[in-house]
C-alpha positions as CSV (number, residue, x, y, z in Angstrom):
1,X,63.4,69.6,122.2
2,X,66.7,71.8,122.8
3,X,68.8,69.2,121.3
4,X,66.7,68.9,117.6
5,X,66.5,72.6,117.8
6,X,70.7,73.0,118.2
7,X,71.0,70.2,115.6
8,X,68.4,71.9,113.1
9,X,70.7,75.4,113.7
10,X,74.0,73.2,113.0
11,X,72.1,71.8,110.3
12,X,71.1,75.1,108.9
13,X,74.2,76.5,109.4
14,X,76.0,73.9,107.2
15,X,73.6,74.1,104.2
16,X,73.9,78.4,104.4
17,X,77.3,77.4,104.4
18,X,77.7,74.9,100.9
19,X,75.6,77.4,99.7
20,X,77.9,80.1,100.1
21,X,80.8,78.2,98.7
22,X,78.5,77.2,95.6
23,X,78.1,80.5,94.4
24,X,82.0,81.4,95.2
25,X,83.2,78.3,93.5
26,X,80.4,79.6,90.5
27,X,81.9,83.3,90.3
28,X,85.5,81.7,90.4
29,X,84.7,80.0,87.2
30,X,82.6,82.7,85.5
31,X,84.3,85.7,86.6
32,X,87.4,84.3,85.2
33,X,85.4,83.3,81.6
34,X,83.8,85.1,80.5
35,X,84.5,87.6,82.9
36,X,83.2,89.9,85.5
37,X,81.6,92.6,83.3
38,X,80.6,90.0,81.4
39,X,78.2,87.8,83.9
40,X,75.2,89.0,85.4
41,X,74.6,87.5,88.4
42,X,71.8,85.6,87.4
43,X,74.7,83.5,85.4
44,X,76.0,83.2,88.5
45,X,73.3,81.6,90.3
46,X,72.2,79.7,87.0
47,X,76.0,78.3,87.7
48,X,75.9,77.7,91.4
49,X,72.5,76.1,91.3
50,X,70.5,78.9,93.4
51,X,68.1,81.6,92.6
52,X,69.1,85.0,92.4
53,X,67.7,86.0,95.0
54,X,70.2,83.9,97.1
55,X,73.1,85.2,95.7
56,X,71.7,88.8,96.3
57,X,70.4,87.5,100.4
58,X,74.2,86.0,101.1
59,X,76.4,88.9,99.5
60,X,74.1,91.8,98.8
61,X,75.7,92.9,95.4
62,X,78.0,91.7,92.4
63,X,80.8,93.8,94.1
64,X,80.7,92.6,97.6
65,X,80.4,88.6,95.9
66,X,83.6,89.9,93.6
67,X,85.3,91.1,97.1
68,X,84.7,88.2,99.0
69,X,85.6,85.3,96.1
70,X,89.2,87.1,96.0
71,X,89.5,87.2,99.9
72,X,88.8,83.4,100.4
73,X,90.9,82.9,97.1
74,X,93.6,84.3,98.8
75,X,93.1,82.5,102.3
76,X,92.3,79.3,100.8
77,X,89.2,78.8,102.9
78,X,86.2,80.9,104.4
79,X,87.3,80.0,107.9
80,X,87.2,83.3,110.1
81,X,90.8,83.4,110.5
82,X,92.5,87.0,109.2
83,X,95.6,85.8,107.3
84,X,98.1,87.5,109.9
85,X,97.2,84.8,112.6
86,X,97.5,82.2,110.5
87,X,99.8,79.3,111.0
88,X,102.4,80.1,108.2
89,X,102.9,83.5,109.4
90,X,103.5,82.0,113.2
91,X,106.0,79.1,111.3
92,X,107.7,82.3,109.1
93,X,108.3,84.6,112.5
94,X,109.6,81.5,114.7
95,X,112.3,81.4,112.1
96,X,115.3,83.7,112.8
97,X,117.2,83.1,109.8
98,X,115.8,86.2,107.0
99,X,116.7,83.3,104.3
100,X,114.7,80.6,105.7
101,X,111.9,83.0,106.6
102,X,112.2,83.8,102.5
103,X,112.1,80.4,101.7
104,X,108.7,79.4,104.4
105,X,107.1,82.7,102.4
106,X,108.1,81.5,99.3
107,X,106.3,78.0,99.8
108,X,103.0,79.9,101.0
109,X,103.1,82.3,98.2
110,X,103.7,79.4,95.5
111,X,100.3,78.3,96.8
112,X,98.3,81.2,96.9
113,X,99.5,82.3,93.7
114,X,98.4,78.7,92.0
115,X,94.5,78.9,93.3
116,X,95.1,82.8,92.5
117,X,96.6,83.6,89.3
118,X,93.4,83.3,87.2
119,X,90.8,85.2,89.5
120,X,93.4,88.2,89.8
121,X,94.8,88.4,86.2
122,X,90.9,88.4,85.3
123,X,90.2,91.2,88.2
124,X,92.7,93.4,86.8
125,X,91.5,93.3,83.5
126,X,88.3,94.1,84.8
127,X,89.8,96.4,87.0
128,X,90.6,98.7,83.3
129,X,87.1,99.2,82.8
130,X,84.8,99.1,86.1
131,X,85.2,101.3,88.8
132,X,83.8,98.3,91.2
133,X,86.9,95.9,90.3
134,X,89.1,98.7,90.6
135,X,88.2,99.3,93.5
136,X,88.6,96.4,95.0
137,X,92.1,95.4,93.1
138,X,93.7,98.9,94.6
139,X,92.0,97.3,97.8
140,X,93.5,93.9,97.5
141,X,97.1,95.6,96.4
142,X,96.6,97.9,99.4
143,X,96.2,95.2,101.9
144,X,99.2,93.1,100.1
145,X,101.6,96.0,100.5
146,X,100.8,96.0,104.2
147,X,101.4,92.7,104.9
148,X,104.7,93.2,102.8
149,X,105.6,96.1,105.4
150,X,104.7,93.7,108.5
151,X,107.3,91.0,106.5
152,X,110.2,93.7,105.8
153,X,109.8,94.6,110.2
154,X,110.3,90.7,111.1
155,X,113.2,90.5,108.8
156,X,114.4,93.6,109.9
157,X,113.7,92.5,113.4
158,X,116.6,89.5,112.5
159,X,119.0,92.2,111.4
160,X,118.4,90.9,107.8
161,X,118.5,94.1,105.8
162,X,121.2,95.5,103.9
163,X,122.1,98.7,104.4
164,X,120.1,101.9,102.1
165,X,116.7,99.8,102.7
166,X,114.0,101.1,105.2
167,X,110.9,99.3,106.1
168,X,109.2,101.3,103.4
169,X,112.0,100.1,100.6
170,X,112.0,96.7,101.9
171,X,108.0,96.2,101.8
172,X,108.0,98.0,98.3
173,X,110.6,95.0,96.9
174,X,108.8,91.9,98.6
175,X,105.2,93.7,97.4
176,X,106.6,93.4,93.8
177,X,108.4,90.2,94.0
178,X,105.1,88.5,95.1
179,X,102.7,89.5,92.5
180,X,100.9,86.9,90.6
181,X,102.0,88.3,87.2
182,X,105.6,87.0,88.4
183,X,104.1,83.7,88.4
184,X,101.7,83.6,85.8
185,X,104.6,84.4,83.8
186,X,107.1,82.2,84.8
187,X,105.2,79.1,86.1
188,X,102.4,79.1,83.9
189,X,103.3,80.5,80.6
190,X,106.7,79.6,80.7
191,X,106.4,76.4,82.3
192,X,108.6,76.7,85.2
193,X,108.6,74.2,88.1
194,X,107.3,75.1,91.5
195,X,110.4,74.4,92.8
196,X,112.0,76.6,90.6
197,X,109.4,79.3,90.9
198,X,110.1,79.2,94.9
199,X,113.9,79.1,94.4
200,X,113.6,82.7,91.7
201,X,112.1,84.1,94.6
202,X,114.3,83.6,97.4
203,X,117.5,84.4,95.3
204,X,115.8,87.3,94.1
205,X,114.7,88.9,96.9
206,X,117.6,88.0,99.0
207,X,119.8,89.5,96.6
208,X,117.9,92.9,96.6
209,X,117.6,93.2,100.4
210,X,119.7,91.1,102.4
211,X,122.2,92.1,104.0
212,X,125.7,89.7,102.8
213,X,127.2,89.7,105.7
């Protein structure tokens, strides 16, 4: 009986899971269009295929489901994994050349910014008029300017940064080079390629904080 009870858990488990991801996947689309002050969360559920009363049992409120689509958004998936232990970070600090870690972030944030652009562009829209998005976009660019600060230590760590920048300076130019408007506007409204997108970005930012010699 142990075993059908640990595969009825696993089994449980999954299903709480899809679930989950359902409603995300139906805030992604709804949040975005018609937007978050726009859609109750009984649109939400109506979307995901759930009653509402799932959506409320699995995030509690519109604000916490709103938090939690722009966190997995970010990561890519809902595994429990916080994004500084992740593998590209662990690929970017192996490197010991500041260009070629630019270049590894680059890649990453060319990514991130392509399943992102629309969720955030709508979040700070919303952010103009709810006090719950705006919350949670001064959370989200709160979080983003620290891992900036953790990037500017490892390439200062390499001896990358040219003189007059700090850890402070540095974080502040790699937390403006990697917001999404930068690539909604260039990528998506003006139709640049990735490759190009990735190759702005390195030149850019090297050019601001590197050190030439």
């Amino acid at each position: 009986m142990a075993v059908k009870r640990r595969y009825e858990s696993a089994r449980r488990q999954e299903q709480a899971r899809q679930t989950r991801r359902a409603i995300l996947a139906a805030a992604a689309t709804l949040f975005v269009d018609p937007g978050y002050a726009a859609t109750p969360l009984t649109a939400v559920a109506a979307e995901a295929g759930v009653a509402v009363q799932t959506v409320y049992a699995v995030f509690g409120s519109k604000r916490q489901l709103l938090s939690e689509l722009v966190d997995v958004t970010i990561a890519g998936d809902d595994e429990p994994v916080a994004l500084p232990e992740r593998d590209f970070v662990a690929e970017i600090r192996a490197l010991r050349d500041p260009r070629a870690m630019l270049a590894r972030y680059a890649r990453h944030l060319c990514g991130v910014n392509a399943r992102l652009a629309d969720v955030l562009i709508a979040l700070a829209g919303a952010a103009s008029a709810d006090p719950d998005a705006a919350e949670i976009w001064r959370k989200h660019a709160a979080e983003r300017r620290l891992g900036m600060r953790m990037f500017a230590a490892d390439l200062a760590g390499c001896g990358g940064l040219r003189p007059g920048h700090d850890l402070e300076t540095a974080a502040d130019v790699l937390w403006l080079a990697m917001d999404v408007r930068n690539y909604d506007w260039l990528v998506r409204q003006r139709g640049w390629s990735a490759e190009q997108y990735e190759r702005w970005y390195v030149d850019t930012v090297a050019a601001a904080l590197l050190d030439p010699a």
